[in-house]
N, CA, C and O atoms as a DFTB+ gen file, in Angstrom:
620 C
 N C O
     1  1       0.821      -1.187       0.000
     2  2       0.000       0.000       0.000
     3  2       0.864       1.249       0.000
     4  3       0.461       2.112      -0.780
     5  1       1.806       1.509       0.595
     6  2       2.883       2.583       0.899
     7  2       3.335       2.383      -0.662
     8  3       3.019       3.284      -1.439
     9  1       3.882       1.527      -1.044
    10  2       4.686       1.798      -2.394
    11  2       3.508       2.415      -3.640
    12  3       3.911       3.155      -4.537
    13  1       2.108       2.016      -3.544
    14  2       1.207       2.573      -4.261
    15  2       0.715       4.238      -3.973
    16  3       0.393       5.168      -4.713
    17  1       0.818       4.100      -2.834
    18  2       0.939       5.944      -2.134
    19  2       1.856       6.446      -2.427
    20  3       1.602       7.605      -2.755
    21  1       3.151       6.146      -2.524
    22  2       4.280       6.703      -2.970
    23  2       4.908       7.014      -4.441
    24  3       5.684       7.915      -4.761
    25  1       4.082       5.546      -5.570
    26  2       3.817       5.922      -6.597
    27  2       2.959       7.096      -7.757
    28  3       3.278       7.699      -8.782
    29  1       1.559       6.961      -6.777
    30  2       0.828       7.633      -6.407
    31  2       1.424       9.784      -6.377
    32  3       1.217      10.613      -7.264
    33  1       1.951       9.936      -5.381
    34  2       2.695      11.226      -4.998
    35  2       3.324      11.450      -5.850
    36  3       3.035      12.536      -6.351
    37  1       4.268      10.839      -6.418
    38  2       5.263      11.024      -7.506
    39  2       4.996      11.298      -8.814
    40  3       5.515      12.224      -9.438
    41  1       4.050      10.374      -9.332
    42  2       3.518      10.824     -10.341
    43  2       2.492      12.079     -10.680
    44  3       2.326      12.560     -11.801
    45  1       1.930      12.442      -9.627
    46  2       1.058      13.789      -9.232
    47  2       2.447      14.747      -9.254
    48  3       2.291      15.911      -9.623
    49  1       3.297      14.466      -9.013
    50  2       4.279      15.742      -9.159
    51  2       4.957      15.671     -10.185
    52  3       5.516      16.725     -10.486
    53  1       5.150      14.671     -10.960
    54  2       5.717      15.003     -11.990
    55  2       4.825      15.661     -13.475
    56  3       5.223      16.309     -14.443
    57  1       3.385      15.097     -13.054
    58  2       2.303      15.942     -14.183
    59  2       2.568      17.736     -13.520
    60  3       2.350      18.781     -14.134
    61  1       2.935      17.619     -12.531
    62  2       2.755      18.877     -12.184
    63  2       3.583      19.470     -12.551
    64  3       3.324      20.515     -13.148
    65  1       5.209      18.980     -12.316
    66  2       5.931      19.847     -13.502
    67  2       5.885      19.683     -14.836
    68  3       6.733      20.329     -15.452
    69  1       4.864      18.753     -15.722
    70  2       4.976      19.242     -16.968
    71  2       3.747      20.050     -17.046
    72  3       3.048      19.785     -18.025
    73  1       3.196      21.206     -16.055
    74  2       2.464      21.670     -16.740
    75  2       2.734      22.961     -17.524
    76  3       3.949      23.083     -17.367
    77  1       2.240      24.237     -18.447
    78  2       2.575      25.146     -19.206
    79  2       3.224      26.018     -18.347
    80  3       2.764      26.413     -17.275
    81  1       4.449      26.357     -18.893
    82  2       5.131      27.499     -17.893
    83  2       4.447      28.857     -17.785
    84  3       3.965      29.246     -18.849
    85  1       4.290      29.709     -16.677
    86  2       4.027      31.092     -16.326
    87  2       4.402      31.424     -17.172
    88  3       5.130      30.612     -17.743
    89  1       4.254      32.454     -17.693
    90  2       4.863      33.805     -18.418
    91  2       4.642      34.676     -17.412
    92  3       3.767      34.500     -16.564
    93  1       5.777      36.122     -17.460
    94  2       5.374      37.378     -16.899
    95  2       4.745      38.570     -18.058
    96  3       4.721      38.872     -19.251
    97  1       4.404      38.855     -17.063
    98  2       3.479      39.966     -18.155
    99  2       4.270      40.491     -18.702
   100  3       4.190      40.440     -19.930
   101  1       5.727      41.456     -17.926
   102  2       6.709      42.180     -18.636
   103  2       7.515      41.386     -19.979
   104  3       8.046      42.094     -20.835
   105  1       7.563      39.873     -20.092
   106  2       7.854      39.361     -20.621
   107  2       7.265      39.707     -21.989
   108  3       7.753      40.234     -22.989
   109  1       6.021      39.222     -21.688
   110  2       5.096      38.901     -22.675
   111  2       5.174      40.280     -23.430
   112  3       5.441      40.247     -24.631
   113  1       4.904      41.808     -22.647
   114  2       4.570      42.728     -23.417
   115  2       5.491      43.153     -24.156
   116  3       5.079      43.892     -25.051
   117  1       7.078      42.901     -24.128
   118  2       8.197      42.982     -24.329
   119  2       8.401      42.362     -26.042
   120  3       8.781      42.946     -27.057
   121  1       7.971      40.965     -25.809
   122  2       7.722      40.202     -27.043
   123  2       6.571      40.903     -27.692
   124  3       6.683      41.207     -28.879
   125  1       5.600      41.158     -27.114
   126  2       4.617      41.830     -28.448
   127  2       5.001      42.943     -28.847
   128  3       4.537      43.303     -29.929
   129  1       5.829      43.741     -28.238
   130  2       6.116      44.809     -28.676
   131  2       7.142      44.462     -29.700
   132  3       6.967      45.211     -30.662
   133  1       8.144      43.640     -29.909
   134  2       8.784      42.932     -30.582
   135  2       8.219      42.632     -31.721
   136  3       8.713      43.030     -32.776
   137  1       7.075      41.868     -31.685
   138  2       6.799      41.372     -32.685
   139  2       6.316      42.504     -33.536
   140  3       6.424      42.405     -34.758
   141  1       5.734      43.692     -32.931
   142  2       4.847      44.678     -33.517
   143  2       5.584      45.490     -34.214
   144  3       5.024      46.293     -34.961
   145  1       7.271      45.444     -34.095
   146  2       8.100      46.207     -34.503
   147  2       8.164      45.212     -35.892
   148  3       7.646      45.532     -36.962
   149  1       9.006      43.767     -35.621
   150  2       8.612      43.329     -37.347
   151  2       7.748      43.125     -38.272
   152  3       8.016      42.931     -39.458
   153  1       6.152      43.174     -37.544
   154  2       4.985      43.984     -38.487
   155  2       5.414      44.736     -38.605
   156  3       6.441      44.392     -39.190
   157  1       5.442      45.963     -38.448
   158  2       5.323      46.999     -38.737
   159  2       6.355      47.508     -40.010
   160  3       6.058      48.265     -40.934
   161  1       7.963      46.683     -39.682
   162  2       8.678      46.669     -40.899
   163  2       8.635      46.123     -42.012
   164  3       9.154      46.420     -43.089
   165  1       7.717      44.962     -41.565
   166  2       7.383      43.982     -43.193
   167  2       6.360      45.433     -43.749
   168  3       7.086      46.088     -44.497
   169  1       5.123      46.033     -43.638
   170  2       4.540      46.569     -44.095
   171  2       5.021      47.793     -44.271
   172  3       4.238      48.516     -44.887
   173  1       6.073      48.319     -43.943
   174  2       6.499      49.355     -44.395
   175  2       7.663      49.096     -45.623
   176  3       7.869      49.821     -46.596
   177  1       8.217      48.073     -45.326
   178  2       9.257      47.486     -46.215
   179  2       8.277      46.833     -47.596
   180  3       8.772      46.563     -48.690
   181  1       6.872      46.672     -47.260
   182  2       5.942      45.957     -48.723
   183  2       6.432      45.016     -48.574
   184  3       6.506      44.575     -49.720
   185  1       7.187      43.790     -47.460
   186  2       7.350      42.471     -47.458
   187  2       6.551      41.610     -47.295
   188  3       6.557      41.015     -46.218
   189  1       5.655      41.280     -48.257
   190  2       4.408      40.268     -47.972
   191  2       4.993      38.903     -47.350
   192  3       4.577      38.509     -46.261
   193  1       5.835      38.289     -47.973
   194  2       6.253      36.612     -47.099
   195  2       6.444      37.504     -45.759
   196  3       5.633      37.176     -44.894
   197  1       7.206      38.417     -45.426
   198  2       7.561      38.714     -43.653
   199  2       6.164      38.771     -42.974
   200  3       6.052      38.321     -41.834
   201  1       4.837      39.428     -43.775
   202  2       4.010      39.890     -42.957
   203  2       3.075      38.244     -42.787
   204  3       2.854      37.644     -41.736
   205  1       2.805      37.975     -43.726
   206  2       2.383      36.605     -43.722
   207  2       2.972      35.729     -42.360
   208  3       2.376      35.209     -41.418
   209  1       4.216      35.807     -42.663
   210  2       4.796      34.771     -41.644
   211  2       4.094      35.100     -40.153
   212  3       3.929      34.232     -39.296
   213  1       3.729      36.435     -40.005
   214  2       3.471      37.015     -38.190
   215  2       2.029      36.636     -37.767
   216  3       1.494      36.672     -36.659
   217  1       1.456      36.177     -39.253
   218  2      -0.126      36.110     -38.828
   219  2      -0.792      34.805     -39.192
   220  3      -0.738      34.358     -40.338
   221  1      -1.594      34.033     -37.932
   222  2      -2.071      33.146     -38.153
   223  2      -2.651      32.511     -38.882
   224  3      -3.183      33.290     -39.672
   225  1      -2.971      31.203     -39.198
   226  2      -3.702      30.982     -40.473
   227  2      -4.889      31.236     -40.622
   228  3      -5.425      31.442     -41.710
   229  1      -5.712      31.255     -38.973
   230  2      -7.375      31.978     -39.315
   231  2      -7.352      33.577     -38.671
   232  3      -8.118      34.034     -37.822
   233  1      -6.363      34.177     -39.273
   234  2      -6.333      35.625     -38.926
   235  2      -7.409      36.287     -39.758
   236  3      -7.368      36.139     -40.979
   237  1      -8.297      36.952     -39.241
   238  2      -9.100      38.019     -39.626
   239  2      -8.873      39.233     -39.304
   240  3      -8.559      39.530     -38.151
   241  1      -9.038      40.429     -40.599
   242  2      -8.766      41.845     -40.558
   243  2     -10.237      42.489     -40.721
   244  3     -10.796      42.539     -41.817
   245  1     -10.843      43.002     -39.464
   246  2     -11.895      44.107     -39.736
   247  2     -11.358      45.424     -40.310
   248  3     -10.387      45.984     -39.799
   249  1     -12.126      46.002     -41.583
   250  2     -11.360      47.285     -42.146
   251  2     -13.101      47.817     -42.562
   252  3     -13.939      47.156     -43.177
   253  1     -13.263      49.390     -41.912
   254  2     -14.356      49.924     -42.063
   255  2     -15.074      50.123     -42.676
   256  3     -14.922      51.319     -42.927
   257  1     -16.311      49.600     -43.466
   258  2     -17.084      49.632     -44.274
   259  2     -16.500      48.322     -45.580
   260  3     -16.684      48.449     -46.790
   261  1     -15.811      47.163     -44.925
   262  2     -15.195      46.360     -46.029
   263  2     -16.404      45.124     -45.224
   264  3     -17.155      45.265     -44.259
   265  1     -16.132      43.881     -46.185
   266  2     -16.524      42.923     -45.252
   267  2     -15.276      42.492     -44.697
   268  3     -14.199      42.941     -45.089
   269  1     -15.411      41.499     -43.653
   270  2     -14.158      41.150     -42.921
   271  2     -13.363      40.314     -44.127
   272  3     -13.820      39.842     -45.168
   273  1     -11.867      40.304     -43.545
   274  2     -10.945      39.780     -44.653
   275  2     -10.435      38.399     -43.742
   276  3      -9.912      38.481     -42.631
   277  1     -10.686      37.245     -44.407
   278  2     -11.181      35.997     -42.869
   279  2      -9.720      34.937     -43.842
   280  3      -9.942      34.519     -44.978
   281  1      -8.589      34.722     -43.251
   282  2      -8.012      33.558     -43.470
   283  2      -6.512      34.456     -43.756
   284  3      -6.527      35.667     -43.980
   285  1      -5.379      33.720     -43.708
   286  2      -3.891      34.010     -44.372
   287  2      -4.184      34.463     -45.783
   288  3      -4.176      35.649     -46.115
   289  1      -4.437      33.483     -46.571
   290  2      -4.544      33.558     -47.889
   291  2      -5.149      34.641     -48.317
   292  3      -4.532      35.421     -49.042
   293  1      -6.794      34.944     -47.853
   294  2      -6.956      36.146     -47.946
   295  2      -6.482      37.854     -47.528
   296  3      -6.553      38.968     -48.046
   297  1      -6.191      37.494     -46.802
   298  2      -5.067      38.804     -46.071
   299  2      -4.371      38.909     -47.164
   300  3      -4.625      39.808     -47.966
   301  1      -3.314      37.954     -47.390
   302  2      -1.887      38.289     -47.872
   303  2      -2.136      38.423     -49.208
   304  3      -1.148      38.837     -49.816
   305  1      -3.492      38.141     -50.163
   306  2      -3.929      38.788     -51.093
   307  2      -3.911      40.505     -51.298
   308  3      -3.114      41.213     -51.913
   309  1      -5.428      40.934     -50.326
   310  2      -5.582      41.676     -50.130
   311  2      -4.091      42.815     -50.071
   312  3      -3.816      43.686     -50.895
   313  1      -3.202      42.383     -48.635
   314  2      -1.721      42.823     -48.163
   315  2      -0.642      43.140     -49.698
   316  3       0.111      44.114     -49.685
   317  1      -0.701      42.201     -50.938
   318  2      -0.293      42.327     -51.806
   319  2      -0.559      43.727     -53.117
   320  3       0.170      44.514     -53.721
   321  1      -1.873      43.450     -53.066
   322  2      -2.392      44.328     -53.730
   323  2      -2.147      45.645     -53.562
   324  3      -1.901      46.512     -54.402
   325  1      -2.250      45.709     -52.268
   326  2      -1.866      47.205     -51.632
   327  2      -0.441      47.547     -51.769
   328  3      -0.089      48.633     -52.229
   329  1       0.445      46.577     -51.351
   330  2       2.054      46.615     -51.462
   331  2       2.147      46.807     -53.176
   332  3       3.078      47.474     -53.627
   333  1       1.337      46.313     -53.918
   334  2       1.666      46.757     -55.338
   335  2       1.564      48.413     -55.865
   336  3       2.338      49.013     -56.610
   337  1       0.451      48.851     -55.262
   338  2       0.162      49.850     -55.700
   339  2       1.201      51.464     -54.610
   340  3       1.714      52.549     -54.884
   341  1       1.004      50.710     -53.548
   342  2       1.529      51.912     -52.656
   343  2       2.495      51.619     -51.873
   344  3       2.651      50.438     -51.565
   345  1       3.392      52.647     -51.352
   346  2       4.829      52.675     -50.770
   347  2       4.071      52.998     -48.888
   348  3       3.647      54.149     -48.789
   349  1       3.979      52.507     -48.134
   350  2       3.299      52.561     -46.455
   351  2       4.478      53.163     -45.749
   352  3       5.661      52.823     -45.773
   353  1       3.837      54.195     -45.078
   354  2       4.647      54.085     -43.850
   355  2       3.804      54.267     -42.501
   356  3       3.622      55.372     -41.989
   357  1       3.436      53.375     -42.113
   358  2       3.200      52.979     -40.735
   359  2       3.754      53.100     -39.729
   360  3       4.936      52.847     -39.498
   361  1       2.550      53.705     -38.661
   362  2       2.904      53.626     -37.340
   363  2       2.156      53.591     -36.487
   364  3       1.055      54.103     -36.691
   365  1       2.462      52.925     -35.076
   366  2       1.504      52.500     -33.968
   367  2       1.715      53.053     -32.594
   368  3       2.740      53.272     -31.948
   369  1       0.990      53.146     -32.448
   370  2       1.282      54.051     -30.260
   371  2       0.492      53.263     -29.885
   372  3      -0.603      53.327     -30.444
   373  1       0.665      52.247     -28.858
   374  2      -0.118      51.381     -27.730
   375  2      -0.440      51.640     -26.914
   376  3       0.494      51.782     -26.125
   377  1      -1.957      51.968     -26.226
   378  2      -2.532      52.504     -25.203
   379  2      -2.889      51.845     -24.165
   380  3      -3.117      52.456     -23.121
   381  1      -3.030      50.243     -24.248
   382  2      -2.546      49.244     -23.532
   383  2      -2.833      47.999     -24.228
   384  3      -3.582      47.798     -25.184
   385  1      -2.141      47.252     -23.608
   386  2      -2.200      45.996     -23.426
   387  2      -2.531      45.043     -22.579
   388  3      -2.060      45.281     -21.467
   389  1      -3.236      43.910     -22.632
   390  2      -4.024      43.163     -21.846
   391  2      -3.286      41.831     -22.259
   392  3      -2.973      41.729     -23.445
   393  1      -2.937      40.660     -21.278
   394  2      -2.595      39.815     -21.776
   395  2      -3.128      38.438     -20.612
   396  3      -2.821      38.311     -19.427
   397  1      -3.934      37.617     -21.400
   398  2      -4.325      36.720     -20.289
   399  2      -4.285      34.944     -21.048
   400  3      -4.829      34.456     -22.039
   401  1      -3.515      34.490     -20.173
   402  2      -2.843      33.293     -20.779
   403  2      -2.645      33.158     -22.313
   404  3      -1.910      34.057     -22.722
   405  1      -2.960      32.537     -23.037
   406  2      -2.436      32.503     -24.132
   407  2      -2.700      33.704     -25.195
   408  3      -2.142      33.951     -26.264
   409  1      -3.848      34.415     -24.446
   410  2      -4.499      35.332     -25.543
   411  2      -4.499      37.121     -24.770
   412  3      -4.908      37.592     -23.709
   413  1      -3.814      37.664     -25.972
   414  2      -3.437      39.078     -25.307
   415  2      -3.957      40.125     -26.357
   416  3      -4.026      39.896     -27.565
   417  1      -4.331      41.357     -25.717
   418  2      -5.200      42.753     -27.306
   419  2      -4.582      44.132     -26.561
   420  3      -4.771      44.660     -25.465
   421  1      -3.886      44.383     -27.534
   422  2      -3.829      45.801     -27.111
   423  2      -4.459      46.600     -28.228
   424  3      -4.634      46.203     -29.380
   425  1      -4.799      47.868     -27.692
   426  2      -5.520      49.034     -28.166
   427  2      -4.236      50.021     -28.398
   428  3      -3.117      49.981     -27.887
   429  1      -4.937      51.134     -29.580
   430  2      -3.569      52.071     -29.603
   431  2      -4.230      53.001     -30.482
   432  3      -5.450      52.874     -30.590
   433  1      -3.669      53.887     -31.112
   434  2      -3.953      54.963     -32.055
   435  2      -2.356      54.637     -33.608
   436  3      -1.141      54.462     -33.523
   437  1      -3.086      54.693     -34.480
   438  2      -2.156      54.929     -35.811
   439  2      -2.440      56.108     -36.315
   440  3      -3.317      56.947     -36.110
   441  1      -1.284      55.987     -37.205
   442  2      -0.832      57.127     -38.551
   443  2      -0.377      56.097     -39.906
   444  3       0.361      55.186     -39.531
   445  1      -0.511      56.088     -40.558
   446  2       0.019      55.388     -42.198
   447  2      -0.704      56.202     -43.109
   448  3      -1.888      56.526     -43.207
   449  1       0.660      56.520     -43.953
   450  2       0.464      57.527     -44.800
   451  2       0.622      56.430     -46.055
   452  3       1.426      55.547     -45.756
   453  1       0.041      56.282     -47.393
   454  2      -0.050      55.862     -48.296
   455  2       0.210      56.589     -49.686
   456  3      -0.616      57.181     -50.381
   457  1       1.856      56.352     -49.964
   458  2       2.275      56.868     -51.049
   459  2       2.107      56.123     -52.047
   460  3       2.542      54.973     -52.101
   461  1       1.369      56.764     -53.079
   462  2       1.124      56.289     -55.016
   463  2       2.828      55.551     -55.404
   464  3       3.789      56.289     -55.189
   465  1       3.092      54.157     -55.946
   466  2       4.118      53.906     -56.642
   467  2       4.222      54.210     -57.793
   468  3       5.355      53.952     -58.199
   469  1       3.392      54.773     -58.764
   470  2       3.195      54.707     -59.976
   471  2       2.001      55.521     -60.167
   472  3       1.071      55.366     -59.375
   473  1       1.869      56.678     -61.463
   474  2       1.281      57.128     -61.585
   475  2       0.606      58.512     -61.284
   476  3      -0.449      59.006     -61.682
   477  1       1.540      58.939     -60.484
   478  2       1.024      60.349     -59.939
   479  2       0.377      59.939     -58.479
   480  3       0.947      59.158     -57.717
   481  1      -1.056      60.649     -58.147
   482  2      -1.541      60.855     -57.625
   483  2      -1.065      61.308     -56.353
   484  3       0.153      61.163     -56.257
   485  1      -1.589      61.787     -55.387
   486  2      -1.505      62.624     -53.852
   487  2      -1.316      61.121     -52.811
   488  3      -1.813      60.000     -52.929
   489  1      -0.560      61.589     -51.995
   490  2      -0.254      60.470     -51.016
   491  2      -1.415      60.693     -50.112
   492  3      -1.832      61.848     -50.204
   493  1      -1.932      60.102     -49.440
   494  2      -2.804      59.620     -48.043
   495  2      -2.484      59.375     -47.397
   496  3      -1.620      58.498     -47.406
   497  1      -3.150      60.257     -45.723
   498  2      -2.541      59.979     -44.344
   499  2      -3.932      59.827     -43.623
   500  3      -4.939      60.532     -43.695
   501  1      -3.753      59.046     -43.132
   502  2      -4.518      58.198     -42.242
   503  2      -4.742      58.277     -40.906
   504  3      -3.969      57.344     -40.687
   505  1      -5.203      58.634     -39.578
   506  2      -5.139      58.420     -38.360
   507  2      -6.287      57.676     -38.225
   508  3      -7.204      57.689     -39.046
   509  1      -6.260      56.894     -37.005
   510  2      -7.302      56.437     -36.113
   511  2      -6.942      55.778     -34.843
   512  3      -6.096      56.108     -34.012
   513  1      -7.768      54.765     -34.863
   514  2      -7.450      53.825     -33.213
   515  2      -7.707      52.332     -33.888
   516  3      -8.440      52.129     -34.856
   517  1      -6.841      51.199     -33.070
   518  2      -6.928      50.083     -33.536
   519  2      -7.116      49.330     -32.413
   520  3      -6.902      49.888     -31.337
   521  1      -7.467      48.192     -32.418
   522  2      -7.347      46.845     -31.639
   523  2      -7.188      46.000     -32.531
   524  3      -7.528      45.883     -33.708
   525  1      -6.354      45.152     -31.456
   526  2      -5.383      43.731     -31.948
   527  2      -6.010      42.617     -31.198
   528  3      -6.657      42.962     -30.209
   529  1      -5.943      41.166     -31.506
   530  2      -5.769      40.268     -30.959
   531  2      -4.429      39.537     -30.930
   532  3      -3.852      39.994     -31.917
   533  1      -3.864      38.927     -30.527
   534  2      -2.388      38.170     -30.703
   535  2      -2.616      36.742     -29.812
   536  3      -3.347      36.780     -28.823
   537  1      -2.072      35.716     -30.144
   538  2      -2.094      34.442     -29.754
   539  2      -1.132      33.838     -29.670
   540  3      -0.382      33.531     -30.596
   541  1      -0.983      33.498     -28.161
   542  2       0.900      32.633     -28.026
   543  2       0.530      31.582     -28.916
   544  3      -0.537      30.979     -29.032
   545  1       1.900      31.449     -29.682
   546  2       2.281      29.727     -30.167
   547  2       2.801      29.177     -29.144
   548  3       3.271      29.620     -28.096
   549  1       2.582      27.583     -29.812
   550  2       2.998      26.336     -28.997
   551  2       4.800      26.759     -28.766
   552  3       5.476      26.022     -28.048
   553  1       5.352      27.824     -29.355
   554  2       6.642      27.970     -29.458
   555  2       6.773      29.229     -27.883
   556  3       7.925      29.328     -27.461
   557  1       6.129      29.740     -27.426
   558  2       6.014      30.497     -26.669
   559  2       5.818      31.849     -27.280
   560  3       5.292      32.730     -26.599
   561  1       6.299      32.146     -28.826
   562  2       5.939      33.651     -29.620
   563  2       4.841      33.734     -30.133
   564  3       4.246      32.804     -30.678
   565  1       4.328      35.248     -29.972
   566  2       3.442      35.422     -30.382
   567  2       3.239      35.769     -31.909
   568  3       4.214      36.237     -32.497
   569  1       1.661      35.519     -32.841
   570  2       1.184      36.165     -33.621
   571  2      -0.205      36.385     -33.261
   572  3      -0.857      35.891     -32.341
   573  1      -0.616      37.414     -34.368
   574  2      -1.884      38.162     -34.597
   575  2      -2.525      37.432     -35.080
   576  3      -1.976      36.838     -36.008
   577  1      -3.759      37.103     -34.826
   578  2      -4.863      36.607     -35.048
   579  2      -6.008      36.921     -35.570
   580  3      -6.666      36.253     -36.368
   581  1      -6.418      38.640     -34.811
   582  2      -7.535      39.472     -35.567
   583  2      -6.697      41.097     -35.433
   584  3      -5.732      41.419     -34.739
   585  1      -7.619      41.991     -36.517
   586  2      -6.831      43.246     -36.341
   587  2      -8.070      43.827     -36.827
   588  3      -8.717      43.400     -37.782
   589  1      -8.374      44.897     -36.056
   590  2      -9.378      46.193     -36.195
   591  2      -9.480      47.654     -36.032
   592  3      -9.568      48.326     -35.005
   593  1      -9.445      48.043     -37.448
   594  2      -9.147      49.813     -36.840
   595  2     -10.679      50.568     -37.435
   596  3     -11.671      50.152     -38.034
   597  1     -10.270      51.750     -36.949
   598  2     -10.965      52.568     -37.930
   599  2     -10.368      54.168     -38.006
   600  3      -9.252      54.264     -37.494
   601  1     -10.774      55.100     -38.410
   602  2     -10.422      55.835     -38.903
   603  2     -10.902      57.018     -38.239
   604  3     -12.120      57.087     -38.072
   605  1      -9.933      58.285     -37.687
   606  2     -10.725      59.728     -37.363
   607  2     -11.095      60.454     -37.954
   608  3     -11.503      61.527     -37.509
   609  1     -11.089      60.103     -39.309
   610  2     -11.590      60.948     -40.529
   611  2     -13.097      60.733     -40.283
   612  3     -13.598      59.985     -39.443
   613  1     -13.743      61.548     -41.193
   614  2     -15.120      61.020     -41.314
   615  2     -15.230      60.400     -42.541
   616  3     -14.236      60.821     -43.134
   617  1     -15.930      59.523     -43.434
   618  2     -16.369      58.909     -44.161
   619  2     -16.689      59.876     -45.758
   620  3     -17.202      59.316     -46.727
């Protein structure tokens, strides 16, 4: 009976150390901020494989008055098209961040100005406010999952 109690104990502690490690928050916000920096350079750089790579495969983009843009494939369509036509320069200010086990959103305000590659036309500048979703991988890094802005312009 003792050796079954003792088997017993042991094995309760060893599930216990394989369970998912803590993260700290400072950690975590550290890495998203990380990651938000190589978004932010794939799309300013027009690197579609970089931006692709940061975002999940059922990532959805809400964009105002569009229907939602639902999957990788579709994004990095969409992400292309735009990189064809215009030169981005993007930027983000984070107003916070929330991060609770695997799933973390911060809120923030942008600027991306949208320069013509071809053809003339007037560049476009943009402000508004966004929210993010982001989702740890099984790797411990994060990607984006959903992304939603809109705009302080009026319509």
């Amino acid at each position: 009976m003792k050796a079954w109690v003792v088997g017993v104990v042991v094995g309760v502690g060893l599930v216990g150390c394989m369970t998912t490690p803590r993260h700290s928050y400072d950690a975590d916000v550290a890495a998203i901020t990380a990651f938000n920096s190589q978004y932010l350079k794939a799309i300013n750089d027009g690197d579609i494989a970089a931006l692709s790579a940061l975002t999940d495969d059922d990532h959805i983009m809400l964009i105002p008055g569009r229907q939602p843009i639902v999957g990788k494939a579709a994004n990095d369509a969409a992400n292309g098209r735009g990189f064809q036509q215009f030169k981005f320069d993007e930027h983000w200010m984070p107003v916070e961040t929330v991060v609770d086990g695997d799933l973390a959103y911060q809120r923030g305000t942008f600027s991306v100005t949208a320069n013509p590659k071809s053809g003339g036309g007037a560049s476009r500048t943009t402000r508004g406010n966004f929210l993010r979703i982001y989702r740890r991988q099984k790797d411990g890094s994060w990607r984006m999952t959903r992304d939603m802005f809109n705009s302080e312009q009026a319509p």
